[in-house]
N, C-alpha and C positions, 0 to 999 in steps of 0.2 A: 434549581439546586444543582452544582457541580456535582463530580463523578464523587469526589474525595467524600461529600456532605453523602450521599447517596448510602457512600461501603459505611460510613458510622453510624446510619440510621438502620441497617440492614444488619451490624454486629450488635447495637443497644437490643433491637429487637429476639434478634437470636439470646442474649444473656439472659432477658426477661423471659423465654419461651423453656430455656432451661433451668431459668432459679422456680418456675412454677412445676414445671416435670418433677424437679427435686421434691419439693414442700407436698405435690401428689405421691409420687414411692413413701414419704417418710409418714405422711397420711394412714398408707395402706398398711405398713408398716404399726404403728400407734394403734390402729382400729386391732391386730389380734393382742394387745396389750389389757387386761380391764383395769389395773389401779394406773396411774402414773402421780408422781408426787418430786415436788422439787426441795431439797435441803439447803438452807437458806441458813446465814447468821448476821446479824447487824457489821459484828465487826471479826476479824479474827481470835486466834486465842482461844475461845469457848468449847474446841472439842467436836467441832462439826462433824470431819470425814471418819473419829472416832465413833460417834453416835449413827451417820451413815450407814458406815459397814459395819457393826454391831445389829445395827435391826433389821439391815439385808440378811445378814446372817441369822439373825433368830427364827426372819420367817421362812428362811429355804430350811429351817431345821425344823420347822413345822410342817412342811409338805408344802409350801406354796413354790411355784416356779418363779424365781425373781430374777430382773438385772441391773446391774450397777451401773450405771456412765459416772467415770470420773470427768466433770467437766471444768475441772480447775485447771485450768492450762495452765497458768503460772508455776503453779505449786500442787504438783499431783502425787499424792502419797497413798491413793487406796490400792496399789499395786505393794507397794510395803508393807502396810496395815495386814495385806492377807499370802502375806510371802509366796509372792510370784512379781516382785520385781524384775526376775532376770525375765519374764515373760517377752517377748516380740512377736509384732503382730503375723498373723497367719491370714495365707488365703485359701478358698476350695477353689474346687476346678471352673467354678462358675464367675471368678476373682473376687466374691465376696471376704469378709472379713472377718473371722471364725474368732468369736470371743473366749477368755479365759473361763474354764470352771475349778476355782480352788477347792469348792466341796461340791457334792449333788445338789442338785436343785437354783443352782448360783453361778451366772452366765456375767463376766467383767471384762469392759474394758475400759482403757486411759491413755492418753496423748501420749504417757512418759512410756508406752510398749511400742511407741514408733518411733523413737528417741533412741540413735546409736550408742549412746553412754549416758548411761544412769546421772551424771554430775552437769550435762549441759545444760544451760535456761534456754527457756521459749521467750524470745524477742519481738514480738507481735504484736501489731496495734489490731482495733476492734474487726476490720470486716473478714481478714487473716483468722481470726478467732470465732468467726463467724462460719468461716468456709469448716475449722477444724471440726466444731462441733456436730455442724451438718452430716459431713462426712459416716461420724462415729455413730450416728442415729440411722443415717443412708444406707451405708455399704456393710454395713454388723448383719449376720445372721444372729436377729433376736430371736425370731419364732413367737412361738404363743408362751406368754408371760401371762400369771398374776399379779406381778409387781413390777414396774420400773421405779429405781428408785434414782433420782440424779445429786451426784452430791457437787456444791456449788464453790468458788472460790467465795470470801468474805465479802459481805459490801453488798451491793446492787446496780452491780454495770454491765458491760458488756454483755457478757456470757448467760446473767439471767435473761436479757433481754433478749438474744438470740434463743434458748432454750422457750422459752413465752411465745415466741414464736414461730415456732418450730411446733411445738405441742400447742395449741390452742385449747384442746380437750382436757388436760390434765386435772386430775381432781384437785391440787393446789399445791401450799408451800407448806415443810414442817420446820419450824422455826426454833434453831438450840441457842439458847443462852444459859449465861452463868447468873447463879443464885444472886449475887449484890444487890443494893436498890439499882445502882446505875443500871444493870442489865433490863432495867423496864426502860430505858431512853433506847437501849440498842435493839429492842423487841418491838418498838414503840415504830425504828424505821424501817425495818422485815416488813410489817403487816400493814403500813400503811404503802408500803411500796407493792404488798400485795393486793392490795385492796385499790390503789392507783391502775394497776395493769389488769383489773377485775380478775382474780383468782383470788378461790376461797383459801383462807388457814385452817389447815386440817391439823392444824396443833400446834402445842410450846413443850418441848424438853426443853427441861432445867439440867444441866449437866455439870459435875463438879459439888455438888453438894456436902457439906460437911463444912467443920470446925474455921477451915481456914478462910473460903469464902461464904460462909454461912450456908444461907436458905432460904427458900420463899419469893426471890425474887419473880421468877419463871410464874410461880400461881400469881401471883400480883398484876404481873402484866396482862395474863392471861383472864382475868377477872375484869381490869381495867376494859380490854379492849373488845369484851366478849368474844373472845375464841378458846377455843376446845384445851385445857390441860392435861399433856398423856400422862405427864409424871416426871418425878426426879431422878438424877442414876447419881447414886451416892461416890465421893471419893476416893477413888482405890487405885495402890499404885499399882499396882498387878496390870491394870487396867493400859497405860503408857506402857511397862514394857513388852508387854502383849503384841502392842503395837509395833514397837521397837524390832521386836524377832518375830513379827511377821506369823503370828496365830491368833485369830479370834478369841477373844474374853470369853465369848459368853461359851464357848467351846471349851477351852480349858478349865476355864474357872463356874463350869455353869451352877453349881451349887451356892454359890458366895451372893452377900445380900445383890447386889451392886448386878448380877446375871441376872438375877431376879427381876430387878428393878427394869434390867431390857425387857424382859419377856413381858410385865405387866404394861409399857408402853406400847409394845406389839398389839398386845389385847384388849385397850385403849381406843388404839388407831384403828384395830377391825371395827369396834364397835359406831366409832367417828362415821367410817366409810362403809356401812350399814353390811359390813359380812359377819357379826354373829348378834 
């Protein structure tokens, strides 16, 4: 072997030597974690990063320590959702990665707090989107968590697949869809994609409920493919511009059916993941 063949056998090895250093810190990291669960939907539109941070929120208002990764690179809006958009990232002296807390008990961060202007896209093909999310798992001061909850772009490409692997321990996917029959075909590719990369479904929200897209599709699926139904969150507009201006539903509006209906998903998903 020449000199040239030599230095790129000597840099491959070195890359491998550090993508496993990594996957060990984010290990040790994961191990002071006890839940970890990934927010999955077949397709867009259904309301995902809305049910997300709604039930991150319900259970840091129950006393559990939780944290959010927005891992939707493309399109990351849980930083709007809990009004800390203008948020940018932070280091301690240790150059760690010091997460948002919009309320107590509720540790967030998102690709769009290292993003100089709120209005630019992220132009990145998969191992780019690979290196980002590593990063946000890596260098975050999470600490000891209850909960990680990860809320996912639409579909099942890249980013779940780096998160799947990055987490190998996680207790699984919780999977939103809208009430239609159709949403049993889009629930139908969540949990058989979960169920392909062997991780359990720790549930189905039905999200959207009501008049205009009916009902029932969510317990349908959920019946069909034997996995756990937390429940329905009925639909309220309060709920969209909640999001809009950047405060929590089940905050504002916590008396209203539709809060409710988060809070009995919560106590659902304890029961799923054998805490009550």
């Amino acid at each position: 072997m020449d000199k040239e063949q030599l230095k790129k056998g000597d840099e491959m090895r070195q890359r491998i030597l550090q993508a496993k250093e990594t996957e060990r810190r984010i290990a040790e990291k994961m191990a002071k974690i006890k839940h970890k669960i990934m927010v999955l939907s077949g397709k867009g539109g259904v309301g995902k990063t809305t049910v997300a941070v709604n039930l991150a929120v319900t259970l840091a208002l129950k006393g559990h320590k939780v944290g959010l990764l927005d891992a939707d690179i493309h399109g990351p809006n849980v930083p709007k959702m809990l009004g800390v958009q203008n948020a940018r990232l932070e280091v301690n002296e240790k150059n760690m990665i010091i997460p948002v807390e919009p309320i107590p008990n509720l540790k967030v961060i998102s690709i769009q707090m290292a993003l100089p202007q709120d209005d630019l896209p992220v132009i990145w093909r998969g191992p780019l989107k690979h290196k980002a999310i590593q990063q946000l798992m890596d260098e975050v001061v999470w600490g000891n968590l209850d909960f990680f909850i990860i809320d996912m772009p639409p579909g099942t490409g890249d980013e779940a697949l780096s998160v799947c692997q990055l987490i190998p321990d996680m207790d699984g996917t919780l999977i939103v869809v809208t009430p239609q029959e159709v949403a049993i075909l889009d629930a139908t590719k969540a949990i058989n994609f979960s169920r392909q990369i062997q991780k359990n479904v720790v549930g189905i929200v039905e999200n959207m409920t009501g008049e205009i897209f009916g009902k029932g599709g969510g317990k349908k699926a959920a019946e069909r493919y034997n996995v756990p139904f937390l429940g329905s969150i009925p639909m309220d507009a309060r709920i969209v511009r909640c999001g809009d201006e950047g405060e929590p539903f089940v905050i504002k509006h916590r008396e209203t059916e539709a809060a409710k209906a988060f809070e009995k998903v919560v106590e659902n998903l304890l029961q799923v993941l054998g805490e009550k």
